[in-house]
PDB file with SEQRES, HELIX, SHEET and CRYST1 records, atoms N, CA, C and O in Angstrom:
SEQRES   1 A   78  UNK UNK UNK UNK UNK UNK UNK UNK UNK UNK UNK UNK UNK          
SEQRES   2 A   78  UNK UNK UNK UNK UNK UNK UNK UNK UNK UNK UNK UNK UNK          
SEQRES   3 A   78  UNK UNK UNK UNK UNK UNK UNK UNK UNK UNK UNK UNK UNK          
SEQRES   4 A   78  UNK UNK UNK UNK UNK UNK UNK UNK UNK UNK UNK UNK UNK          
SEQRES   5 A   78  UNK UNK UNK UNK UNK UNK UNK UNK UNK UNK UNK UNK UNK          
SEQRES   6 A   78  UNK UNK UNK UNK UNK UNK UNK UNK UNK UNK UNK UNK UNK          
HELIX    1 AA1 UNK A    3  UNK A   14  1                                  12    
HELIX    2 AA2 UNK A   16  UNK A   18  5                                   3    
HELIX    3 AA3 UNK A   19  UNK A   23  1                                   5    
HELIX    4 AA4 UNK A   24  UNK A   28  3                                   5    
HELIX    5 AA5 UNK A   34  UNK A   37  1                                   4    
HELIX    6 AA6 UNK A   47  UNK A   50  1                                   4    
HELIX    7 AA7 UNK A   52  UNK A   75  1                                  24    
CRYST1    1.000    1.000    1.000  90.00  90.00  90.00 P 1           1          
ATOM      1  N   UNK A   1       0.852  -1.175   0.000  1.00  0.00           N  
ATOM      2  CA  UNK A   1       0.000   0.000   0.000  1.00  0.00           C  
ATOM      3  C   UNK A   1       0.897   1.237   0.000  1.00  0.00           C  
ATOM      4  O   UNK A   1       1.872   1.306   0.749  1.00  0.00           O  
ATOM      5  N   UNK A   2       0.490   2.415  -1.020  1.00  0.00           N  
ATOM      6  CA  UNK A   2       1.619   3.587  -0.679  1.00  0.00           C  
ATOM      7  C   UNK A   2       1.372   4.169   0.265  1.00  0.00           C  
ATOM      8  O   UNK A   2       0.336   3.883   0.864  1.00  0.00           O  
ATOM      9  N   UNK A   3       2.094   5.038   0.674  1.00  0.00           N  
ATOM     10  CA  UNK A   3       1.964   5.950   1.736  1.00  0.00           C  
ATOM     11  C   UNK A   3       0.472   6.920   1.803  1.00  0.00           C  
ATOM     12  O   UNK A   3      -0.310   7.146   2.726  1.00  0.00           O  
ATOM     13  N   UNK A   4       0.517   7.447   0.053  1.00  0.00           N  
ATOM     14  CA  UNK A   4      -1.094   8.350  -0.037  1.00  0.00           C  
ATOM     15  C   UNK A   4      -2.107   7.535   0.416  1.00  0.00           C  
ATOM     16  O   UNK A   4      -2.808   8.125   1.238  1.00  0.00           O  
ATOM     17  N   UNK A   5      -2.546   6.088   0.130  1.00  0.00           N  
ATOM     18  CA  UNK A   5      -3.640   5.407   0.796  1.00  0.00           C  
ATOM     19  C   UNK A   5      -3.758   4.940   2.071  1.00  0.00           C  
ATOM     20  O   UNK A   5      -4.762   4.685   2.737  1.00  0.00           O  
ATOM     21  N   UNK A   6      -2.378   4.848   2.365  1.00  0.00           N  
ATOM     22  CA  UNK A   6      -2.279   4.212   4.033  1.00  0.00           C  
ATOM     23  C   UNK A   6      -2.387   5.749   4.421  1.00  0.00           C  
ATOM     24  O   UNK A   6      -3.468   5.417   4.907  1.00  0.00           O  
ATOM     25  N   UNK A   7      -2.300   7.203   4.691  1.00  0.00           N  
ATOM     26  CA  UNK A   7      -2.518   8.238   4.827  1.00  0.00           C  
ATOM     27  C   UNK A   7      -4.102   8.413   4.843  1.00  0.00           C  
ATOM     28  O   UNK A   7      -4.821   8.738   5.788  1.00  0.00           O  
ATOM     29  N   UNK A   8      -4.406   8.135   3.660  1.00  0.00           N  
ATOM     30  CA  UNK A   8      -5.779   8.181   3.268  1.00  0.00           C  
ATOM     31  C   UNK A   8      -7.025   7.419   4.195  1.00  0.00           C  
ATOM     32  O   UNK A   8      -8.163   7.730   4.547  1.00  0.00           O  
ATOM     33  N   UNK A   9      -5.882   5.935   4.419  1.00  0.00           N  
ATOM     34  CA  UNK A   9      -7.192   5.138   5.037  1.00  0.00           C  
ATOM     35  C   UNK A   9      -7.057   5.685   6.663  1.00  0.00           C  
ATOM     36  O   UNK A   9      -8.066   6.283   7.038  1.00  0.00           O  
ATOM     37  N   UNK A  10      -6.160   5.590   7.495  1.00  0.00           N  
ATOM     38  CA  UNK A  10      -5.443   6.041   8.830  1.00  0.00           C  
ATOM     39  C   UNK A  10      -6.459   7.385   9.006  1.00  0.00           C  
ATOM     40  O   UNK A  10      -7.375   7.452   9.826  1.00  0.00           O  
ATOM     41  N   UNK A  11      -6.104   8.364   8.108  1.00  0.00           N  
ATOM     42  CA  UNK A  11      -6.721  10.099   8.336  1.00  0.00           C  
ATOM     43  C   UNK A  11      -8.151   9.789   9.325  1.00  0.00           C  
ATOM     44  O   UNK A  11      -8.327   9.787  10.544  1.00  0.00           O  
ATOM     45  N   UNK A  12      -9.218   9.487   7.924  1.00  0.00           N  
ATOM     46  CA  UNK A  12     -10.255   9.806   8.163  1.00  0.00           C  
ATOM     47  C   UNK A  12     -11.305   8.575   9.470  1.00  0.00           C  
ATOM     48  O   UNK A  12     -12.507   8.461   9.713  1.00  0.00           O  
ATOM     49  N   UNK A  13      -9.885   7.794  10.071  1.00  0.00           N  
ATOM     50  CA  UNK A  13     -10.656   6.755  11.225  1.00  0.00           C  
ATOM     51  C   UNK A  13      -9.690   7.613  12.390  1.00  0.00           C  
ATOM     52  O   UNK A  13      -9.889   7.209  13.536  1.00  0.00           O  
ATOM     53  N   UNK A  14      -8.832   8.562  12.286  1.00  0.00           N  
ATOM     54  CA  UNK A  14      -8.227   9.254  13.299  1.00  0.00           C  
ATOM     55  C   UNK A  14      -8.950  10.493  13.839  1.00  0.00           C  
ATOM     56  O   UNK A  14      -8.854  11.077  14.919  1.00  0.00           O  
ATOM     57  N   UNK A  15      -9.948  10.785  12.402  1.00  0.00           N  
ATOM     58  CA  UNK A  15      -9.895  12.355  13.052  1.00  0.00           C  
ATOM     59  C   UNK A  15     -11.075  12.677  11.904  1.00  0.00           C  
ATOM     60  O   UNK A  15     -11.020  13.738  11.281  1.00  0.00           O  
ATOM     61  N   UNK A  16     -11.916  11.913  11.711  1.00  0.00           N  
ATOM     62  CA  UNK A  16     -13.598  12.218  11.527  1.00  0.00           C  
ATOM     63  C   UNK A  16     -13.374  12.582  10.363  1.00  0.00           C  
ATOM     64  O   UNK A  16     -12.603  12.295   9.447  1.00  0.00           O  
ATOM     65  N   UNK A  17     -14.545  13.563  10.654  1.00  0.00           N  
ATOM     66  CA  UNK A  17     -15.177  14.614   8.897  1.00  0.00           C  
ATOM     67  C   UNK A  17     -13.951  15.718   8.732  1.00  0.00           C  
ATOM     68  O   UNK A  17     -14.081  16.406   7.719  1.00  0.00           O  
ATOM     69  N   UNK A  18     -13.137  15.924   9.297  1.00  0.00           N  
ATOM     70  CA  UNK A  18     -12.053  17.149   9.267  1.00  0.00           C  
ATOM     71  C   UNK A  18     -10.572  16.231   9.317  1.00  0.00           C  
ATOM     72  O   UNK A  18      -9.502  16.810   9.506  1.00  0.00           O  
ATOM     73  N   UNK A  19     -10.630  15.158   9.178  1.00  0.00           N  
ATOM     74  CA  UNK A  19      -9.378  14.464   9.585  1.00  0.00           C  
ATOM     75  C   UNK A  19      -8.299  15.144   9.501  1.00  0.00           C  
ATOM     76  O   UNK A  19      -7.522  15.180  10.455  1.00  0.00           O  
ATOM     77  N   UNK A  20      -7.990  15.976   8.050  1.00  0.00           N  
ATOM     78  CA  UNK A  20      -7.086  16.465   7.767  1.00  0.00           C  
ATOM     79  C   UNK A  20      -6.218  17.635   8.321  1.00  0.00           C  
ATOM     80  O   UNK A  20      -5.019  17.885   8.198  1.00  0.00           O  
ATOM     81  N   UNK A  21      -7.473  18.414   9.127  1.00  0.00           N  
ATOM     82  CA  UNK A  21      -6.902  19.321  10.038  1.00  0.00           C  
ATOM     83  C   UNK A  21      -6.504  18.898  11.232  1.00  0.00           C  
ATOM     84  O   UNK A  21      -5.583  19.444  11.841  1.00  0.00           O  
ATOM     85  N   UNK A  22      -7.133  17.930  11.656  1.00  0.00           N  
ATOM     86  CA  UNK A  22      -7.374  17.204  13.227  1.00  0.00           C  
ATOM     87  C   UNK A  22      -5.587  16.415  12.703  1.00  0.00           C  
ATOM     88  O   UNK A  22      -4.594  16.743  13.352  1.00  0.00           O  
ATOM     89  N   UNK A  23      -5.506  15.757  11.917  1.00  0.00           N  
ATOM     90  CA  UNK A  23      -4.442  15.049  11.579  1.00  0.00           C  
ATOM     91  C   UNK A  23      -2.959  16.483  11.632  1.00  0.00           C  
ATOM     92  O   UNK A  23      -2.111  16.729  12.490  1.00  0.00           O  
ATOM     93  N   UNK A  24      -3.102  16.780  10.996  1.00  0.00           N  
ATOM     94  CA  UNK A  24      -2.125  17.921  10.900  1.00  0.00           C  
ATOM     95  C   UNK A  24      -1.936  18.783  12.317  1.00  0.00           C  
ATOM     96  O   UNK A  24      -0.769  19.056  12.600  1.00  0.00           O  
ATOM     97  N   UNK A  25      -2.735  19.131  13.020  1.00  0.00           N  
ATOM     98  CA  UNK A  25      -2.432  19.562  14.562  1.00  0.00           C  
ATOM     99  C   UNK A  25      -2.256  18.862  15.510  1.00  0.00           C  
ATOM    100  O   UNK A  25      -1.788  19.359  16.535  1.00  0.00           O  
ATOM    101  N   UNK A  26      -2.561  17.573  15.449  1.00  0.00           N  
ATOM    102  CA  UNK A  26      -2.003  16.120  16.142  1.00  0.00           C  
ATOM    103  C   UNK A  26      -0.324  16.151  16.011  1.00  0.00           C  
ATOM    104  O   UNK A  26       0.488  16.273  16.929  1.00  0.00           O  
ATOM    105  N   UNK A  27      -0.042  15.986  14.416  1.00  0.00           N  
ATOM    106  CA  UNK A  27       1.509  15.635  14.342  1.00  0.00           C  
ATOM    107  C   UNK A  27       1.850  17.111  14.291  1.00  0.00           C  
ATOM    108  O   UNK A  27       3.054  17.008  14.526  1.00  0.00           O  
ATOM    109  N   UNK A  28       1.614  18.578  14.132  1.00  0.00           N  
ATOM    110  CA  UNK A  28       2.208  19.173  14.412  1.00  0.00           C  
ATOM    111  C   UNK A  28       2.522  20.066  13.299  1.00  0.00           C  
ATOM    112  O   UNK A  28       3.266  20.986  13.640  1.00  0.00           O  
ATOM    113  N   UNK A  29       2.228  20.067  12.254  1.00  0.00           N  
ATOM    114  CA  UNK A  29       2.478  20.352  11.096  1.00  0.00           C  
ATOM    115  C   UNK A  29       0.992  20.807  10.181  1.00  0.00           C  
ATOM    116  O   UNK A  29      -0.142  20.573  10.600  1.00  0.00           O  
ATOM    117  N   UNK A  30       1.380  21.661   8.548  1.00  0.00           N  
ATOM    118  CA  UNK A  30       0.710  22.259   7.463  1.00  0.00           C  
ATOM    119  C   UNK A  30      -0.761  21.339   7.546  1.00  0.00           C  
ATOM    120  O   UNK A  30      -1.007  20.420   8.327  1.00  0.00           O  
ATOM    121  N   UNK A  31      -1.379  21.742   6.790  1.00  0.00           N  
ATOM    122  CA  UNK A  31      -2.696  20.814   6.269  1.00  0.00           C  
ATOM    123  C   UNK A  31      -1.644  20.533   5.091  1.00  0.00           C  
ATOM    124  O   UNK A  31      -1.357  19.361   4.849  1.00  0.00           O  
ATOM    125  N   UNK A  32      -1.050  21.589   4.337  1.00  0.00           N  
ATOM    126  CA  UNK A  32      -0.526  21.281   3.445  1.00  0.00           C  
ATOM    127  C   UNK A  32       0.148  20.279   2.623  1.00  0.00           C  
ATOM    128  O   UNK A  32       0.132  20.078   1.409  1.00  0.00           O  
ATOM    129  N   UNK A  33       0.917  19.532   3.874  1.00  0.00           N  
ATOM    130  CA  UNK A  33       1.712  18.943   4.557  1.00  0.00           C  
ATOM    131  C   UNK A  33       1.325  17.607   3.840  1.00  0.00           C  
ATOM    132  O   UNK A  33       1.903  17.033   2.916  1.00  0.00           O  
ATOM    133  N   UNK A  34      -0.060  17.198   4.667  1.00  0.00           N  
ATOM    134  CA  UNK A  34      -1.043  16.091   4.267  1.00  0.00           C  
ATOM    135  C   UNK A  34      -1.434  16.143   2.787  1.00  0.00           C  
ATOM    136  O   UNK A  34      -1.713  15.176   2.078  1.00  0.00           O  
ATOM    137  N   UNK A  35      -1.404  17.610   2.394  1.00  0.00           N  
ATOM    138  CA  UNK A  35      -2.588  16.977   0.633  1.00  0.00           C  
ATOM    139  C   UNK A  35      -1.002  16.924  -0.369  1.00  0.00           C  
ATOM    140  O   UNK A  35      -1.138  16.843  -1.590  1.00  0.00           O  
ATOM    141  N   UNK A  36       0.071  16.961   0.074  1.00  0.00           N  
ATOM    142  CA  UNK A  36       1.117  16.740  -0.694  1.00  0.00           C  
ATOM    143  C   UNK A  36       1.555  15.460  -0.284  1.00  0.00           C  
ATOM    144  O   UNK A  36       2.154  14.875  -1.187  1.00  0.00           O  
ATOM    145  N   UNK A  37       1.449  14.758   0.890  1.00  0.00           N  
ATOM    146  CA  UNK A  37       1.548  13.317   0.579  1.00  0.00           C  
ATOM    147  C   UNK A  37       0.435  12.795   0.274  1.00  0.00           C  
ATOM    148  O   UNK A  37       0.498  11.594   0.012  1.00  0.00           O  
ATOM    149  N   UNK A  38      -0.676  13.329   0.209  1.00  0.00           N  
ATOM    150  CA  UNK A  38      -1.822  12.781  -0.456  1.00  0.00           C  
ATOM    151  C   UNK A  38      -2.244  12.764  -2.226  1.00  0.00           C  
ATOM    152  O   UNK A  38      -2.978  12.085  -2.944  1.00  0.00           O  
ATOM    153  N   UNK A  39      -1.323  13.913  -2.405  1.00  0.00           N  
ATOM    154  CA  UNK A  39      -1.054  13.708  -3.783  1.00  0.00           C  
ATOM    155  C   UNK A  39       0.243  13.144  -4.665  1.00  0.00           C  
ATOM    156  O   UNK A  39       0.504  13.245  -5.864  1.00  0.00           O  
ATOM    157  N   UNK A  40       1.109  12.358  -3.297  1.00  0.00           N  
ATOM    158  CA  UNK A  40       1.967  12.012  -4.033  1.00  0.00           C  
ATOM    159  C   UNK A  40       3.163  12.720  -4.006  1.00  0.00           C  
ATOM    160  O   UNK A  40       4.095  12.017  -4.396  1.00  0.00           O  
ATOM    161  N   UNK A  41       3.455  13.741  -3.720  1.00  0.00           N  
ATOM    162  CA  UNK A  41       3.808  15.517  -4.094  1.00  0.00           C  
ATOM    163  C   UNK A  41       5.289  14.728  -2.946  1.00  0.00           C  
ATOM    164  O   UNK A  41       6.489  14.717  -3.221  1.00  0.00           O  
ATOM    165  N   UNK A  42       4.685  14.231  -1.842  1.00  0.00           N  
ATOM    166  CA  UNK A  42       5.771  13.999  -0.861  1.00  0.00           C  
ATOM    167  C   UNK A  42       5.899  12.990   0.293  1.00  0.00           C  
ATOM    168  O   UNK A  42       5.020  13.157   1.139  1.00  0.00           O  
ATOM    169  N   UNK A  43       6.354  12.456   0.433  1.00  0.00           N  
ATOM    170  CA  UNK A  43       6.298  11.236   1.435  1.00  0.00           C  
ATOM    171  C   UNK A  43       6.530  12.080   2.831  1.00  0.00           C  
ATOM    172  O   UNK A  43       7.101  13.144   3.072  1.00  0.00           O  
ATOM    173  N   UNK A  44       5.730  10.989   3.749  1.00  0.00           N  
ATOM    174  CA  UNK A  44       5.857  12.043   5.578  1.00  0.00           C  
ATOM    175  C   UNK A  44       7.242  10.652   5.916  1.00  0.00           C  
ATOM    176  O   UNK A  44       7.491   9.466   5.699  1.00  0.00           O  
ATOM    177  N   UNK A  45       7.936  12.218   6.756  1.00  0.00           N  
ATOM    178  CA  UNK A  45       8.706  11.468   7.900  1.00  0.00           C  
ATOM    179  C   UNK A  45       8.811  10.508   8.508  1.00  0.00           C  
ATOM    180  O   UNK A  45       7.900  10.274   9.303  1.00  0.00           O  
ATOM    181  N   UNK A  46      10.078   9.426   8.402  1.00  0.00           N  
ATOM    182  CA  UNK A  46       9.922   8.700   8.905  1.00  0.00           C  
ATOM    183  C   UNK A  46       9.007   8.050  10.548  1.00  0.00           C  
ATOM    184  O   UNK A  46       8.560   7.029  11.071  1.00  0.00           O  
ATOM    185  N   UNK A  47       9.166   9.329  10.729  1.00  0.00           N  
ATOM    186  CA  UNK A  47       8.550   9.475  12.358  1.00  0.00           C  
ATOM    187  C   UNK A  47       7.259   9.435  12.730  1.00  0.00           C  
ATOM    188  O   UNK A  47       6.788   8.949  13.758  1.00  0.00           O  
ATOM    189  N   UNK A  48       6.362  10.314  11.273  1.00  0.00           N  
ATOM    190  CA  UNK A  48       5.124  10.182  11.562  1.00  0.00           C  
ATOM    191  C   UNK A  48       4.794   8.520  11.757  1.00  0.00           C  
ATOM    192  O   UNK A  48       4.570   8.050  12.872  1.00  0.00           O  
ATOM    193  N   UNK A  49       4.796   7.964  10.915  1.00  0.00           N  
ATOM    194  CA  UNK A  49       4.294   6.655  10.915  1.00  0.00           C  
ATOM    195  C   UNK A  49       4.542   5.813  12.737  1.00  0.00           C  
ATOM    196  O   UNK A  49       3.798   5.008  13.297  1.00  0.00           O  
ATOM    197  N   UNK A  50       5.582   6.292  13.125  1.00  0.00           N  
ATOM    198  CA  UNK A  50       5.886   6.203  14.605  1.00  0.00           C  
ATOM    199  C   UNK A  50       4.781   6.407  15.485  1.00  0.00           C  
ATOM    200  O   UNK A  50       4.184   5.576  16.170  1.00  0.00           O  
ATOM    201  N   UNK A  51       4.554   7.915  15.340  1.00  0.00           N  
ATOM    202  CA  UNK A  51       3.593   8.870  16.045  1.00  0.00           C  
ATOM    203  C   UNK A  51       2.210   8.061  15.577  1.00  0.00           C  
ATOM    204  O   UNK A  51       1.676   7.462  16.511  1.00  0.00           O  
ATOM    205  N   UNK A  52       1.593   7.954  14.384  1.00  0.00           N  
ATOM    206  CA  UNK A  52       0.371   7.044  13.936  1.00  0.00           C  
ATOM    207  C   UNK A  52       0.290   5.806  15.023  1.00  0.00           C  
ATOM    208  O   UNK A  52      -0.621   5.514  15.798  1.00  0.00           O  
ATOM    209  N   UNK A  53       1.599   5.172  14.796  1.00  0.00           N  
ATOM    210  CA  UNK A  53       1.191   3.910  15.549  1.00  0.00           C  
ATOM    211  C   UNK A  53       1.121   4.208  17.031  1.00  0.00           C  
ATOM    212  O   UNK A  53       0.860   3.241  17.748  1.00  0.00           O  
ATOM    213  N   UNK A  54       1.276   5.168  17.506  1.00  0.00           N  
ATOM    214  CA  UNK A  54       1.205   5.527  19.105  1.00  0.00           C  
ATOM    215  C   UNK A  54      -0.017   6.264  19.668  1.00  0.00           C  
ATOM    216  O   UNK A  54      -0.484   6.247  20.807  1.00  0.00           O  
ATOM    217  N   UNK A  55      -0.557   7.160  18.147  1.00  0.00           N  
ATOM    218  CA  UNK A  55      -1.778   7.386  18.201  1.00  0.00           C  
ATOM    219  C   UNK A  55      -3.167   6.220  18.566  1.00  0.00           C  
ATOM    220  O   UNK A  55      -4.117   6.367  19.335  1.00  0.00           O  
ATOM    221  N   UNK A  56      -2.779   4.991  17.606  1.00  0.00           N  
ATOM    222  CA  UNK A  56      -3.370   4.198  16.874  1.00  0.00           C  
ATOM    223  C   UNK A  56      -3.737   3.257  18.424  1.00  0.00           C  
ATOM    224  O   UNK A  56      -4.712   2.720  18.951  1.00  0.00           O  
ATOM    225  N   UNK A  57      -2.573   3.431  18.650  1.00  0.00           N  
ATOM    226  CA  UNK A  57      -2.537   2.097  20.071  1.00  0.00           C  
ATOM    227  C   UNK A  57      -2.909   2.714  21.103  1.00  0.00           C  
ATOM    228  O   UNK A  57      -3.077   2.035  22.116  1.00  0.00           O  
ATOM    229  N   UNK A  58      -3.124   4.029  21.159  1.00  0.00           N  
ATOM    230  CA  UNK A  58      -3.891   5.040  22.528  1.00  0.00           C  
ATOM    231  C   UNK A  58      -5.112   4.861  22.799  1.00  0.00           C  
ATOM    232  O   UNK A  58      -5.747   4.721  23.844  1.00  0.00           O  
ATOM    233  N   UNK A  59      -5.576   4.904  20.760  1.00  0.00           N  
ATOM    234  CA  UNK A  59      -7.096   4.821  21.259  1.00  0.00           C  
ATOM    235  C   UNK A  59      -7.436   3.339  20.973  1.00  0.00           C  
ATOM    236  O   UNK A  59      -8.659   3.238  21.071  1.00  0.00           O  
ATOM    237  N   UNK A  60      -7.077   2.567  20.771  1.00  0.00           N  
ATOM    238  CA  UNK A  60      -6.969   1.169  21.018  1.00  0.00           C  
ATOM    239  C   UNK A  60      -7.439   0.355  22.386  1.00  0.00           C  
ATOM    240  O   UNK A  60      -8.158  -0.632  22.537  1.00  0.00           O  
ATOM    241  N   UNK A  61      -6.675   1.249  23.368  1.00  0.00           N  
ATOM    242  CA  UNK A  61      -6.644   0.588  24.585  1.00  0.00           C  
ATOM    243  C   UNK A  61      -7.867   2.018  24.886  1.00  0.00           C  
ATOM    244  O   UNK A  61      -8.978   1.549  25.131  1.00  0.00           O  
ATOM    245  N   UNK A  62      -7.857   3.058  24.900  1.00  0.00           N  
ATOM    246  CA  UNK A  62      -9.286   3.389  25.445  1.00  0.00           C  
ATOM    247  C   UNK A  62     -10.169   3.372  24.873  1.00  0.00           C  
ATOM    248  O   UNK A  62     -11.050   4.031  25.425  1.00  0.00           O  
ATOM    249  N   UNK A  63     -10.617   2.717  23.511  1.00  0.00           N  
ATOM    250  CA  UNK A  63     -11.777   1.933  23.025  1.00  0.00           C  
ATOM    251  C   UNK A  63     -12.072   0.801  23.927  1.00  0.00           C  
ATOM    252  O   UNK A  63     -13.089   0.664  24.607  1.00  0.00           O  
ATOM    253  N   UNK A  64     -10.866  -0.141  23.833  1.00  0.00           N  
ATOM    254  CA  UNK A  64     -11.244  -1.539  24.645  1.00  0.00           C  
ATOM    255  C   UNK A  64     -11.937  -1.068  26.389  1.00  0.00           C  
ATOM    256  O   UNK A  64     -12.945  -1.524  26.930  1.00  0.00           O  
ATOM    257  N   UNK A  65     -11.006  -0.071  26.896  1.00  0.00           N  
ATOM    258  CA  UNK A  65     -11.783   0.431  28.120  1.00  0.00           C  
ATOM    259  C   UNK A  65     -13.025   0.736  27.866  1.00  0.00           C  
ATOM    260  O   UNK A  65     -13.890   0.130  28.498  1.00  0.00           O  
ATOM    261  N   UNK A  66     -13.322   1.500  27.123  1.00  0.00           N  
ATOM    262  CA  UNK A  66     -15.068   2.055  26.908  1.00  0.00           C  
ATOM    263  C   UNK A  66     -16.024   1.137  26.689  1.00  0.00           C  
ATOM    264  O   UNK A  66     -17.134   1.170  27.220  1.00  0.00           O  
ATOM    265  N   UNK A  67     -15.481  -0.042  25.598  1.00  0.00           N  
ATOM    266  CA  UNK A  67     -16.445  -1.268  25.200  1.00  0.00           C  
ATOM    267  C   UNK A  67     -16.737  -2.350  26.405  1.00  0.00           C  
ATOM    268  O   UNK A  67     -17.724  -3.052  26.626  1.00  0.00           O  
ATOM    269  N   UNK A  68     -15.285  -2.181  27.206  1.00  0.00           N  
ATOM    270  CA  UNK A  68     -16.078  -3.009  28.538  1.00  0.00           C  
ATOM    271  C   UNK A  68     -16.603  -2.583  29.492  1.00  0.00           C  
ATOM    272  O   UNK A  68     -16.893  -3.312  30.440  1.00  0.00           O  
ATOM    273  N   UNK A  69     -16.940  -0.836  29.458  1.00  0.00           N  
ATOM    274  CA  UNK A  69     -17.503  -0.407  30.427  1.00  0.00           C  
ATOM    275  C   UNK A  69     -19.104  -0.220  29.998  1.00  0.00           C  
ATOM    276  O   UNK A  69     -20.112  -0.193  30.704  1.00  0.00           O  
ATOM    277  N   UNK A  70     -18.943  -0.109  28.642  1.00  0.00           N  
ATOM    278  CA  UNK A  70     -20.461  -0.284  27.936  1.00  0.00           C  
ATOM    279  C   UNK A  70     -20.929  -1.829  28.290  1.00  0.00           C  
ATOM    280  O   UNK A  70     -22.158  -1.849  28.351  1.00  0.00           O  
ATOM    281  N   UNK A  71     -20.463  -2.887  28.496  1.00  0.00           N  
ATOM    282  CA  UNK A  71     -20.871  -3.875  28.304  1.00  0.00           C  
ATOM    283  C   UNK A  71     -21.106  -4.216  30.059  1.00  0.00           C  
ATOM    284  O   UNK A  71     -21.841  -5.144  30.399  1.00  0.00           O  
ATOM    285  N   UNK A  72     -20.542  -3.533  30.863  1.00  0.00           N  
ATOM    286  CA  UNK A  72     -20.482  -3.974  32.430  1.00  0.00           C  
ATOM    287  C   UNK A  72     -21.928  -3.215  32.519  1.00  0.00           C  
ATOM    288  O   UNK A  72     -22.887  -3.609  33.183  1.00  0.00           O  
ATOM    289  N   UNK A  73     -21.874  -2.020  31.692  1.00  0.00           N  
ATOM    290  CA  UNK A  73     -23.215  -1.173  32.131  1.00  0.00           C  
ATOM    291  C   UNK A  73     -24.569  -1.591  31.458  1.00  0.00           C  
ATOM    292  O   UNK A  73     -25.642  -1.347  32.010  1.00  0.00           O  
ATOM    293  N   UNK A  74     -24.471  -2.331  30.057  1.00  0.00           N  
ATOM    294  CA  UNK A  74     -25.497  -3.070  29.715  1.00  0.00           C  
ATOM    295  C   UNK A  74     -25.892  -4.237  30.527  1.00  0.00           C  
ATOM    296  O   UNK A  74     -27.052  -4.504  30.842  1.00  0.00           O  
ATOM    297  N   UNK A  75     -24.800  -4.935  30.854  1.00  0.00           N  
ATOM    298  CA  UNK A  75     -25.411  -6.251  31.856  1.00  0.00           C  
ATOM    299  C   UNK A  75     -25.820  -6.094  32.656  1.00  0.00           C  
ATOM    300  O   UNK A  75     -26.503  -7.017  33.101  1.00  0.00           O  
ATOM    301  N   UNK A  76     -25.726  -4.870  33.419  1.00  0.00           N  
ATOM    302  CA  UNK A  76     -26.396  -4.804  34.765  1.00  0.00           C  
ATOM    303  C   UNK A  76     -27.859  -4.005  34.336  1.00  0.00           C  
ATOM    304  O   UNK A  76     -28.548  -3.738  35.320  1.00  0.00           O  
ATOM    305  N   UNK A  77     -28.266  -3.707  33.398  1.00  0.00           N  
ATOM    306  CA  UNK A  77     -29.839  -3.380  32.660  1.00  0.00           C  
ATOM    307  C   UNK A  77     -30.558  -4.643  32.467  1.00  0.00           C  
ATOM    308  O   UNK A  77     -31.788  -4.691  32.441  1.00  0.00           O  
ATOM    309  N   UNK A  78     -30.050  -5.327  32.376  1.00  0.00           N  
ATOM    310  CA  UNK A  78     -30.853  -7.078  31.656  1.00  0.00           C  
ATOM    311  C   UNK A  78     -31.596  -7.801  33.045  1.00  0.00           C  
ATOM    312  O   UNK A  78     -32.175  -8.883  32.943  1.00  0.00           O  
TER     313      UNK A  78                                                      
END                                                                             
């Protein structure tokens, strides 16, 4: 997968209907930034992909917290 689609797919499950801004003030950097590796124009830093996966695994583990607190709080409704 290139970088523009793995960019592409990552963005918009990180950071909604605006990913691109939400994405770009996360790592710190242009919007610009994003629609030039989105067009190809430029590959991101080795680092971002770092930062993604640290993003990625944050909300990972406080999804899994939320889904078992949804599920402790549904069972006790039944």
């Amino acid at each position: 997968m290139s970088s523009a689609k793995l960019i592409l797919a990552v963005g918009p499950a990180l950071g909604g209907r605006n990913w691109q801004s939400e994405l770009a003030d996360t790592l710190g950097i242009n919007r610009r930034t994003i629609r030039r590796w989105l067009t190809g124009e430029d590959e991101p830093r080795p680092g971002v992909w770092i930062e993604l996966l640290a993003i990625m695994r944050e909300r990972q583990t406080h999804l899994g917290e939320l889904i078992e607190a949804v599920e402790r709080h549904d069972s006790r409704r039944q």
